[in-house]
C-alpha positions as CSV (number, residue, x, y, z in Angstrom):
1,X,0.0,0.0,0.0
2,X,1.1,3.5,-0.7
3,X,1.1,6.4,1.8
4,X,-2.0,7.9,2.5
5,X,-3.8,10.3,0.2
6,X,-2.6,14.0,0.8
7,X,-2.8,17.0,-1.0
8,X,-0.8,20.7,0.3
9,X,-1.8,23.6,0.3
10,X,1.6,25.3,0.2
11,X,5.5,23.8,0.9
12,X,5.6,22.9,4.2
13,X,1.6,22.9,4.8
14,X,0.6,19.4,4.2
15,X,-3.1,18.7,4.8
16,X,-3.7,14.6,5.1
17,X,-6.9,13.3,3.5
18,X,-6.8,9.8,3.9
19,X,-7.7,6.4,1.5
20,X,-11.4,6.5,-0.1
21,X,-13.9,4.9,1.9
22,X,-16.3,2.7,0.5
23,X,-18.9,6.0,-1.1
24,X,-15.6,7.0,-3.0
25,X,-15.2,9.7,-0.3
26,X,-11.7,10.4,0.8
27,X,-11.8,9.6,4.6
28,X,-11.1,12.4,6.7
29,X,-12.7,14.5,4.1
30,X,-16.4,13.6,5.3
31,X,-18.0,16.3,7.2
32,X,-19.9,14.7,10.5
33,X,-23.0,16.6,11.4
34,X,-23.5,14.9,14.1
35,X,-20.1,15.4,16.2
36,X,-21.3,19.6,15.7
37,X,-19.0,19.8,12.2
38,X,-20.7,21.7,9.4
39,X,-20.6,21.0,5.6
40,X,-18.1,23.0,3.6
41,X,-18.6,26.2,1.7
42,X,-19.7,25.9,-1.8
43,X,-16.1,26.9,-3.8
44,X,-16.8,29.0,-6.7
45,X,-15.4,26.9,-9.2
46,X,-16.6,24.2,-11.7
47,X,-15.1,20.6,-12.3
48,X,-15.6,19.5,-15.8
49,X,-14.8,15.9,-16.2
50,X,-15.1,14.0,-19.5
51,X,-15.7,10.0,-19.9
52,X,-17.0,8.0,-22.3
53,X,-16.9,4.6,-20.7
54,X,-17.9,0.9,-22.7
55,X,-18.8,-0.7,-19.2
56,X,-19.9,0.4,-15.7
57,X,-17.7,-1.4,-13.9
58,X,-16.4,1.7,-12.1
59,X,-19.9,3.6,-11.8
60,X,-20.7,3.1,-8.0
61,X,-16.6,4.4,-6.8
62,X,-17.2,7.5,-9.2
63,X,-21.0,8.0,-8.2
64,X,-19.4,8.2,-4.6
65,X,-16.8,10.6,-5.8
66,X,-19.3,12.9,-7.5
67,X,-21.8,12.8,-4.3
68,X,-18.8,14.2,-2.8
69,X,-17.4,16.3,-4.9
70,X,-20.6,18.2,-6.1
71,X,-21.5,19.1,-2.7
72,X,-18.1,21.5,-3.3
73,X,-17.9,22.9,-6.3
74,X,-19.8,22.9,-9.6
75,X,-19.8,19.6,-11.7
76,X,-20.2,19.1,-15.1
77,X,-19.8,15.8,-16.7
78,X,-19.5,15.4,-20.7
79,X,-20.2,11.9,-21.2
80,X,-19.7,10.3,-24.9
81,X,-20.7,6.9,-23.6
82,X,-23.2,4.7,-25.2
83,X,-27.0,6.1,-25.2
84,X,-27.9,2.8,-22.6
85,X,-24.9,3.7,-20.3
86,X,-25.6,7.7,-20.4
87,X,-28.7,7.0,-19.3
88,X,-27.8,4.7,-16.2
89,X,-25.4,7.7,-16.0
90,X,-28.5,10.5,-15.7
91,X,-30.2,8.0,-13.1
92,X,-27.1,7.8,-10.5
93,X,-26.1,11.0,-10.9
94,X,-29.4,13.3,-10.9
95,X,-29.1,15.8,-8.1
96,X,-25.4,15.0,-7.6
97,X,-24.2,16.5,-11.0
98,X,-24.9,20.4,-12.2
99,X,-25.4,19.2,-15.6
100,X,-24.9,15.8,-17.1
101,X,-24.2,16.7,-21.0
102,X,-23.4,15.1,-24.4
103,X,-20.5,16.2,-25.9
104,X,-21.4,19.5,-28.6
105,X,-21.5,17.5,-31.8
106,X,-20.7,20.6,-33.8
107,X,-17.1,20.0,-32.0
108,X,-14.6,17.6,-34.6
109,X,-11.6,16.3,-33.6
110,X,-10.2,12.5,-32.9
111,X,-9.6,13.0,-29.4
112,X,-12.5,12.6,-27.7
113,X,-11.4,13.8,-24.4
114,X,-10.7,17.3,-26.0
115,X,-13.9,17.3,-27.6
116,X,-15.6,16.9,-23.6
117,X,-13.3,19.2,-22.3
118,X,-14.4,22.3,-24.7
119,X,-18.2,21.4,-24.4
120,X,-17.2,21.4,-20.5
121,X,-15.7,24.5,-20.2
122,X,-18.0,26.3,-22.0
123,X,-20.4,24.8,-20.6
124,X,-19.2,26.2,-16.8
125,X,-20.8,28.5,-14.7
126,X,-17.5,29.5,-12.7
127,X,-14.2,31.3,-13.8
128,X,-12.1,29.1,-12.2
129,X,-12.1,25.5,-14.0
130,X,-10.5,22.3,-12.9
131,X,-10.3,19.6,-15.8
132,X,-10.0,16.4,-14.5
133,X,-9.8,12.7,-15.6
134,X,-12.2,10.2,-14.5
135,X,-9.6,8.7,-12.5
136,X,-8.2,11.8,-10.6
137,X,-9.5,12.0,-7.1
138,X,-9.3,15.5,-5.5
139,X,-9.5,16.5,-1.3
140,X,-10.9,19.6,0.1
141,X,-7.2,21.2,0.1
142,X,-6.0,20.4,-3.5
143,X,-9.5,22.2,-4.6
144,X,-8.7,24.9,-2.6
145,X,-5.4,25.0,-3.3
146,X,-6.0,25.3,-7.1
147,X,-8.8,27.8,-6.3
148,X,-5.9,29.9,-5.0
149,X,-3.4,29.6,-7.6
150,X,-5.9,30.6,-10.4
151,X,-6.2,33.8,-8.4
152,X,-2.7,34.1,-9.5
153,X,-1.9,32.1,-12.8
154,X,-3.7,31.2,-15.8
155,X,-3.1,27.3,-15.8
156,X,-2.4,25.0,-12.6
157,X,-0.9,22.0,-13.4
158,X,-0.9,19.8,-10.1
159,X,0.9,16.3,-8.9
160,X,-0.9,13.1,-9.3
161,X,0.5,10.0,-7.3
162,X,-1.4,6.5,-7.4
163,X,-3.2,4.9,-4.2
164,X,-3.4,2.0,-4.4
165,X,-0.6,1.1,-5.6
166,X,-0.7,-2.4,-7.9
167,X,2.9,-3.5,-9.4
168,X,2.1,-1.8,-12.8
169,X,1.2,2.1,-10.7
170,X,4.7,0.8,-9.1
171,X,6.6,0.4,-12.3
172,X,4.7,4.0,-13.8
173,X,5.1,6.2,-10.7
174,X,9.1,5.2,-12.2
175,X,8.0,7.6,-14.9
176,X,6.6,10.3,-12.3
177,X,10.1,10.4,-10.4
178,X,11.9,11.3,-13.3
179,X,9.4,13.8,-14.6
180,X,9.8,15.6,-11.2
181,X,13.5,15.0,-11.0
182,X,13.8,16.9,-14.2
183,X,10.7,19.6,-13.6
184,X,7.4,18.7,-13.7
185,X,5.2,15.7,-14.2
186,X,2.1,15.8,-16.7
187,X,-0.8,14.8,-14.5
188,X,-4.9,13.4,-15.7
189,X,-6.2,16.6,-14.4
190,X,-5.2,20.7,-15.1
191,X,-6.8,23.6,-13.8
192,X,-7.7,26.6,-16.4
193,X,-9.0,30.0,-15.9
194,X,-12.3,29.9,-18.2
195,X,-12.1,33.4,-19.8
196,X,-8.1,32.9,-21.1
197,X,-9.1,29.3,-22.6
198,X,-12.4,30.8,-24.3
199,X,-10.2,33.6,-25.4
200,X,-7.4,31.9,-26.8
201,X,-9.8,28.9,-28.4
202,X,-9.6,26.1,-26.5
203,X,-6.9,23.8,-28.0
204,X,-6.9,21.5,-31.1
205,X,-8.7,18.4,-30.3
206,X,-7.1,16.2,-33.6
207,X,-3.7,15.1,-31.8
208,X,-3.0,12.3,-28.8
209,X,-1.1,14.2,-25.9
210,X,-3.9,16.7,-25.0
211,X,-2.8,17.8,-21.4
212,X,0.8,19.1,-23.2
213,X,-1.7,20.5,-25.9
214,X,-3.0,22.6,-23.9
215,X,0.1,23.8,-21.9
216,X,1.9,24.6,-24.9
217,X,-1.1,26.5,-26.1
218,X,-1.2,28.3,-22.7
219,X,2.6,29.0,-23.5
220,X,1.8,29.8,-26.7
221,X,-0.9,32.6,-25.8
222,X,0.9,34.3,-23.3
223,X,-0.6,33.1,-20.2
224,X,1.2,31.9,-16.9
225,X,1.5,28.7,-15.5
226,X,2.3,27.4,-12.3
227,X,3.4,23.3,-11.3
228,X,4.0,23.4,-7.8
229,X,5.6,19.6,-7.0
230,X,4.2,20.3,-3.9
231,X,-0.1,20.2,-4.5
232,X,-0.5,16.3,-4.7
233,X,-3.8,14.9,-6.2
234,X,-4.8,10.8,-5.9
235,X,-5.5,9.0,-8.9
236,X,-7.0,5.7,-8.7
237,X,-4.6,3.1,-11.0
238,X,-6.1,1.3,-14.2
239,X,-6.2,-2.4,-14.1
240,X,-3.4,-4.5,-15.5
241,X,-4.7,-5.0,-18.9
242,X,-5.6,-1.8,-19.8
243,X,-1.6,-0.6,-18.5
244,X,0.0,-2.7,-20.8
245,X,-2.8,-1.5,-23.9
246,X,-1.2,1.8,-23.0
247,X,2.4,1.2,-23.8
248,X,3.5,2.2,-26.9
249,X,0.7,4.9,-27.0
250,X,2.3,6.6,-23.9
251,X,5.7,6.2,-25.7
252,X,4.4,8.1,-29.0
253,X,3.7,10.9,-26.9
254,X,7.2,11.5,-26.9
255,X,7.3,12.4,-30.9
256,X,6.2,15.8,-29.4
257,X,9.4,15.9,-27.1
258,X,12.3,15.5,-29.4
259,X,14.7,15.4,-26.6
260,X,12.8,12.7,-24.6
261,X,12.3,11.1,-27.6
262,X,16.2,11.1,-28.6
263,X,16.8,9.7,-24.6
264,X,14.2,6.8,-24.6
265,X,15.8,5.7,-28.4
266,X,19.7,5.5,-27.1
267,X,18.5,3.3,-24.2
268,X,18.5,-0.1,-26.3
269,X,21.7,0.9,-28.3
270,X,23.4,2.1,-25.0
271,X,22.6,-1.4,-23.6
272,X,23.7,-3.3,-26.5
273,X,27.1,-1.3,-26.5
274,X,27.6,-2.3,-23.1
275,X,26.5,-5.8,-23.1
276,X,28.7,-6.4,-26.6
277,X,31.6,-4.8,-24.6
278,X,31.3,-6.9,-21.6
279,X,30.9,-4.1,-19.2
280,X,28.8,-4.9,-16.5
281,X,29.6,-2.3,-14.5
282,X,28.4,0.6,-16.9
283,X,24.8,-1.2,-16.7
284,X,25.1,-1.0,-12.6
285,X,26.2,2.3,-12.8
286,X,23.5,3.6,-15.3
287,X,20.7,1.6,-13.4
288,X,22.4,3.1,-10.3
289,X,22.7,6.7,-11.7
290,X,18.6,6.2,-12.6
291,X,17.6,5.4,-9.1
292,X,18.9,8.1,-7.6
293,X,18.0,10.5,-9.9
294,X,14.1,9.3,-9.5
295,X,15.1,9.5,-5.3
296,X,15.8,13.3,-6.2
297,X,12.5,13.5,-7.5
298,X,10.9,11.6,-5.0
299,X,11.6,13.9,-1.8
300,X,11.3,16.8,-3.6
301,X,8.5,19.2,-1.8
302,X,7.6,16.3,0.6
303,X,6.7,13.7,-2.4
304,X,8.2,10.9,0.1
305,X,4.8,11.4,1.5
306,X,2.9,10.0,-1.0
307,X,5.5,8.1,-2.9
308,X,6.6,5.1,-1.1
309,X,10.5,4.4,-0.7
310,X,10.5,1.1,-3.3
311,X,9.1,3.8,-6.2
312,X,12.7,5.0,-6.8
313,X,13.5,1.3,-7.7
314,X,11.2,1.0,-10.8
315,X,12.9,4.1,-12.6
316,X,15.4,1.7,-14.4
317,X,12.7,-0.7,-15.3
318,X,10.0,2.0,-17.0
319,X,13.0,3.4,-18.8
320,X,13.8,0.2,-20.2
321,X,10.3,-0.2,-21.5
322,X,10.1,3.2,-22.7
323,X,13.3,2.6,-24.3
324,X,11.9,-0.3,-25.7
325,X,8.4,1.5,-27.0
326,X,9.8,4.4,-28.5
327,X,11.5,2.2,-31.1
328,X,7.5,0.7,-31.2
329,X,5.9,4.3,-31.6
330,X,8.4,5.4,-34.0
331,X,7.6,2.2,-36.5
332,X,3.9,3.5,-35.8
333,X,4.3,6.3,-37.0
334,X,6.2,5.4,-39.8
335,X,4.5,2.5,-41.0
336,X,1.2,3.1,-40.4
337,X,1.2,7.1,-40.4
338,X,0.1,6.7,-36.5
339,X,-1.0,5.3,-33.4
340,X,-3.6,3.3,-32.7
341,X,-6.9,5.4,-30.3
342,X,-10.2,4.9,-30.4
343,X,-10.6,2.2,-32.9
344,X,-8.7,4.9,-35.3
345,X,-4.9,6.4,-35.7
346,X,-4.0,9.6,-34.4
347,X,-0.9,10.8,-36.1
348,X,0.3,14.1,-34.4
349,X,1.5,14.0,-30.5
350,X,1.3,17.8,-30.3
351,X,2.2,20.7,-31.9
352,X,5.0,22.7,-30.8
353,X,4.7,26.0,-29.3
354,X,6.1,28.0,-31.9
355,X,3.5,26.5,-34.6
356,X,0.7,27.4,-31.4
357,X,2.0,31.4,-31.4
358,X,1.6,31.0,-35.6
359,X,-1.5,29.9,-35.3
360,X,-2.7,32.3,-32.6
361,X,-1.5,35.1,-34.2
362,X,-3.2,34.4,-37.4
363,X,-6.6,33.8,-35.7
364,X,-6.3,37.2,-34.0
């Protein structure tokens, strides 16, 4: 098991919510009438989550999320699943949800997620806008936390960390150490002020890495952004199966990172080299070298509070893989003109930010 959930409210501030109980509701975070404790104020801020979900496997852990959560802040769910799983949807959520929508089909694009998010956010009723995966699990502090910070910024990107914590959310939070070793992680859920991402457009909804989409396109307009390593959010792991489907998509998103992408594609050559040479030592050392660097990341603004000590450890291993993927996203893309999503191929990552200012220019 992995520590339990907290989110901070500044470095040095932590505020502990605690494992979900059995409504979904983070305990700790459940206000208790009857001991003389009061429900919370209403936040002025809207939650827009999009799903579009083929089962309902998950529906009573969210429905006890959303009960939660919407007694909060505003709620708005786009959901593009199938017309009998909406409306099982509209059932358990009535009275828990602001609105329950379908994404606007006047919006094209082959990310679907993007597609919800715009209908969302135009959709909401508050200036202050947190976008959030059906996976992402907020506490009273993150929200107001990221209330806070969109007092001051334009885009809040917080730090997700997984609880529970199966072997394959073991192997990934590898991924998560390194991202915060190096600067910041790229987390399910963002937090946007409404009127900068009406005014700039919302963001292209026809390429695969939308949450670096839209930070670029932040960049891109002129707005500010703030990652503080220290405002931790819990997401709930996927299952097993549905990790390894994600692989080499995850690795493709790295076509929009040319200098991620040049690291994960020396890995396998690197190892050859050193296994041809019969240097044993240079693999220790590099595996050694990739541990500590994912320790760095780790402690960093109290993340040893939600990342347990073994975490460090899968650094080398998700490398490996991604070494291993990248080789697999790169045939993708040159083969088949893309990656597989959503029963099509999505070619483009992301754009870069200098293509983003073109563009933004032109459509003022």
């Amino acid at each position: 098991m992995s520590a339990p959930a907290r989110a901070v409210d500044g470095p040095g501030d932590p505020h502990r919510g605690g494992p979900a109980d059995g409504d979904g509701v983070p305990t700790g975070e459940r206000w208790n009438a009857g001991r003389g404790g009061s429900r919370p104020p209403h936040l002025p801020m809207a939650y827009v989550l999009p799903l579009r979900w083929s089962d309902d496997a998950g529906l009573a852990e969210l429905t006890g999320y959303l009960r939660w959560l919407g007694g909060r802040v505003e709620v708005t769910v786009v959901d593009g699943s199938p017309p009998e799983l909406f409306a099982r949807h509209a059932a358990a959520w009535r009275g828990l949800v602001r609105r329950h929508l379908r994404p606007d089909p006047t919006l094209r694009g082959v990310n679907g997620k993007v597609t919800g998010v715009l209908t969302g956010v135009r959709a909401a009723g508050h200036e202050h806008v947190v976008i959030a995966d059906d996976d992402v699990r907020y506490d009273e502090a993150a929200l107001r936390a990221v209330h806070r910070l969109l007092g001051r910024v334009d885009l809040v990107r917080p730090q997700n960390y997984f609880d529970p914590l199966p072997w394959h959310a073991w192997w990934d939070t590898g991924r998560t150490l390194l991202n915060r070793a190096l600067g910041a992680d790229y987390p399910g859920t963002l937090a946007v002020r409404r009127s900068t991402f009406l005014d700039m457009g919302g963001y292209d909804p026809d390429v695969l890495f939308e949450n670096l989409e839209l930070i670029r396109t932040v960049r891109a307009y002129g707005a500010t952004e703030a990652a503080p390593p220290w405002l931790f959010v819990r997401r709930l792991p996927p299952d097993a199966a549905h990790f390894r489907g994600q692989r080499v998509r995850q690795a493709y998103d790295d076509l929009a990172q040319p200098a991620r992408l040049l690291t994960s594609l020396a890995v396998l050559p690197a190892l050859a080299a050193a296994v041809a040479a019969r240097r044993p030592g240079l693999l220790l050392g590099a595996a050694a070298g990739t541990v500590a660097l994912a320790e760095l990341g780790r402690r960093r603004a109290g993340g040893d509070a939600v990342f347990p000590r073994s975490t460090a450890l899968a650094a080398p291993l998700w490398l490996l893989e991604r070494g291993t993927c990248g080789w697999l996203a790169v045939g993708q893309r040159l083969v088949f003109g893309g990656v597989r999503y959503a029963g099509g191929r999505v070619r483009r990552a992301a754009h870069s930010e200098r293509t983003l200012r073109r563009r933004l220019r032109a459509t003022r």
